[in-house]
N, C-alpha and C positions, 0 to 999 in steps of 0.2 A: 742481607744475604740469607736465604736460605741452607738447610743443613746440604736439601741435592745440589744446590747449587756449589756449594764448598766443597761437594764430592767431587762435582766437576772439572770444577777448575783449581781449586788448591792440595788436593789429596794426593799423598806421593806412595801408591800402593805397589807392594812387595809380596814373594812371598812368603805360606805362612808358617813359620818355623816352631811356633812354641805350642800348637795343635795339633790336630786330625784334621781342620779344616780344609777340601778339596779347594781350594780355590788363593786368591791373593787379597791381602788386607793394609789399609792402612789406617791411622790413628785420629779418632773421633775430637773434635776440638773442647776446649772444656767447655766452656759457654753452653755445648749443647747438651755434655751430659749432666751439667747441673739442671738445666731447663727440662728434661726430660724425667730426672730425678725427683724433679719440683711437682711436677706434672700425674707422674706415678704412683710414686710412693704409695697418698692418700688413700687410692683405689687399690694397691694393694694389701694395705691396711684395715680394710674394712672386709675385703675378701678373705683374708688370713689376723685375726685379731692377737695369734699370736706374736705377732711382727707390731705390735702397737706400741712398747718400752725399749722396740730395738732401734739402735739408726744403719743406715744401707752405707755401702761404700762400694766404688766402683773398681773392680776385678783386672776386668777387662774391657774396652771399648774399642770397637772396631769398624770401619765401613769392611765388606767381603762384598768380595763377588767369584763366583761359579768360575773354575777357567780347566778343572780336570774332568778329562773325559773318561770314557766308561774303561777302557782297558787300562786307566793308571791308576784305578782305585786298589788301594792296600782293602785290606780283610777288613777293619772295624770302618772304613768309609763306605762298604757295602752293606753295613748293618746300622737298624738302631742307634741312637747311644746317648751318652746323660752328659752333663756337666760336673755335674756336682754329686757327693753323696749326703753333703748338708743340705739338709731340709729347712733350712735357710736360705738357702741361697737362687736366686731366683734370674733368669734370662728374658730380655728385653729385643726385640725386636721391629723394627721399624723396615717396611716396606718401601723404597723412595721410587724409585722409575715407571714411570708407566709404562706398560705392556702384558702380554700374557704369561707371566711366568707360573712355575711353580711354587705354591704354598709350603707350609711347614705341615709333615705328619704324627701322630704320635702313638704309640703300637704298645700293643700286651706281648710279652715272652709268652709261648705259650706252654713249654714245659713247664713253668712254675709259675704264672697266674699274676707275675708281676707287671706292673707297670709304671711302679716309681721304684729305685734303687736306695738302701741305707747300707752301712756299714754291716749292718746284720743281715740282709740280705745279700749281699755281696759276691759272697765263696757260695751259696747257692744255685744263686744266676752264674757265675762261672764256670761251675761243674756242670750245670745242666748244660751250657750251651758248649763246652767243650764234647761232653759227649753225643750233641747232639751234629756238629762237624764231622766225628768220631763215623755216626750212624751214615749219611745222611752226603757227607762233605762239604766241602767248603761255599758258602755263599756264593752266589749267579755272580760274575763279574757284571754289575750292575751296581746302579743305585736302586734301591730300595724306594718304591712308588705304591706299593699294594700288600694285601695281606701275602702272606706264604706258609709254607709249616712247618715256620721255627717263629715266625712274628706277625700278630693280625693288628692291621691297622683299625684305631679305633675313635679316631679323631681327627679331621684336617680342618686347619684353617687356611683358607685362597689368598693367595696374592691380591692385594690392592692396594695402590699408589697411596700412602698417608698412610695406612693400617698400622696399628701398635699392638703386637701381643705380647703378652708377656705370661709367664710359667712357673714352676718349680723348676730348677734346674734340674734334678734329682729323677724326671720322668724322661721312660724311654720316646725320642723320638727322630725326626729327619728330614729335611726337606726335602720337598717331593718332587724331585730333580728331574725336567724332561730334555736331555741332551739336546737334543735341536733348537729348542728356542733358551735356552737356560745357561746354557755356557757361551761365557761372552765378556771377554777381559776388558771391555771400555765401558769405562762407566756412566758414559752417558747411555749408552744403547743394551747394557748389561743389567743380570737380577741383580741390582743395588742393594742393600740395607744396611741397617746399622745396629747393633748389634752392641749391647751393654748387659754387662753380667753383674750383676748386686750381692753382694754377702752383710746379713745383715747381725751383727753383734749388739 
């Protein structure tokens, strides 16, 4: 069996309560997230040599799929945003369904020149971007697809069936959400993926 396939027909998706995430989730089987785990790690290891004495552990693992639309997005699903403020901790993505969906984006603050978050940046990118609501108002009731001027997009990677990326959790970003073909609660016909968040100790 396949992972889409177990999306298919075994996956008892809900929604999703302990996130931001617009949309409904259910829980990745282990088998795949040790296999993907196996698969990973390596390459992130060699990308980040700091990660070479640590071992990963799975956070979070989820299949998601897209199901809110633009007039039910709260203020931080209209924006940006990170997972993590550990620079350890790193976000895994898997693309499963074929179709044209949207990719994942990833953007610079542009007040303060960020585009990964720490602890010490924090109360910075806070204040700036409260003041920048302040000036300016509240974000487009949208998702966020393109630059603006409060965040320029400054990296997208495309949807495609199999694709695995994977991140620093700690970088601002979002998927690049196009209401008409993207939102879509059956997961056979839906943006699918799967979604494994790592912290690595």
């Amino acid at each position: 069996i396949t992972i889409t396939d177990f999306a298919h027909n075994n996956a008892s998706f809900k929604p999703d309560s302990k996130t931001a995430y617009p949309g409904i989730r259910a829980l990745l089987p282990t088998w795949y997230i040790q296999e993907l785990i196996h698969v990973i790690v390596p390459h992130l290891k060699r990308e980040y040599p700091t990660l070479n004495k640590k071992t990963p552990s799975p956070v979070m693992a989820y299949f998601s799929l897209l199901t809110h639309h633009e007039t039910e997005l709260s203020r931080l699903q209209r924006l940006p945003h990170f997972d993590s403020l550990n620079v350890d901790y790193f976000a895994l993505v898997h693309y499963l369904n074929p179709g044209n969906f949207g990719g994942t984006g990833f953007f610079r603050h542009r007040p303060t020149g960020f585009e990964r978050l720490t602890q010490d940046r924090f109360p910075q990118f806070t204040q700036a971007a409260e003041a920048h609501f302040r000036m300016h108002g509240e974000p487009a009731a949208q998702y966020i697809r393109s630059s603006n001027d409060h965040f320029e997009l400054i990296a997208t990677m495309n949807y495609r069936p199999n694709r695995i990326i994977a991140y620093p959790g700690n970088l601002l970003h979002s998927g690049i959400v196009h209401p008409e073909k993207d939102i879509d609660a059956n997961p056979v016909t839906g943006r699918l993926t799967a979604n494994l968040f790592l912290q690595f100790d």
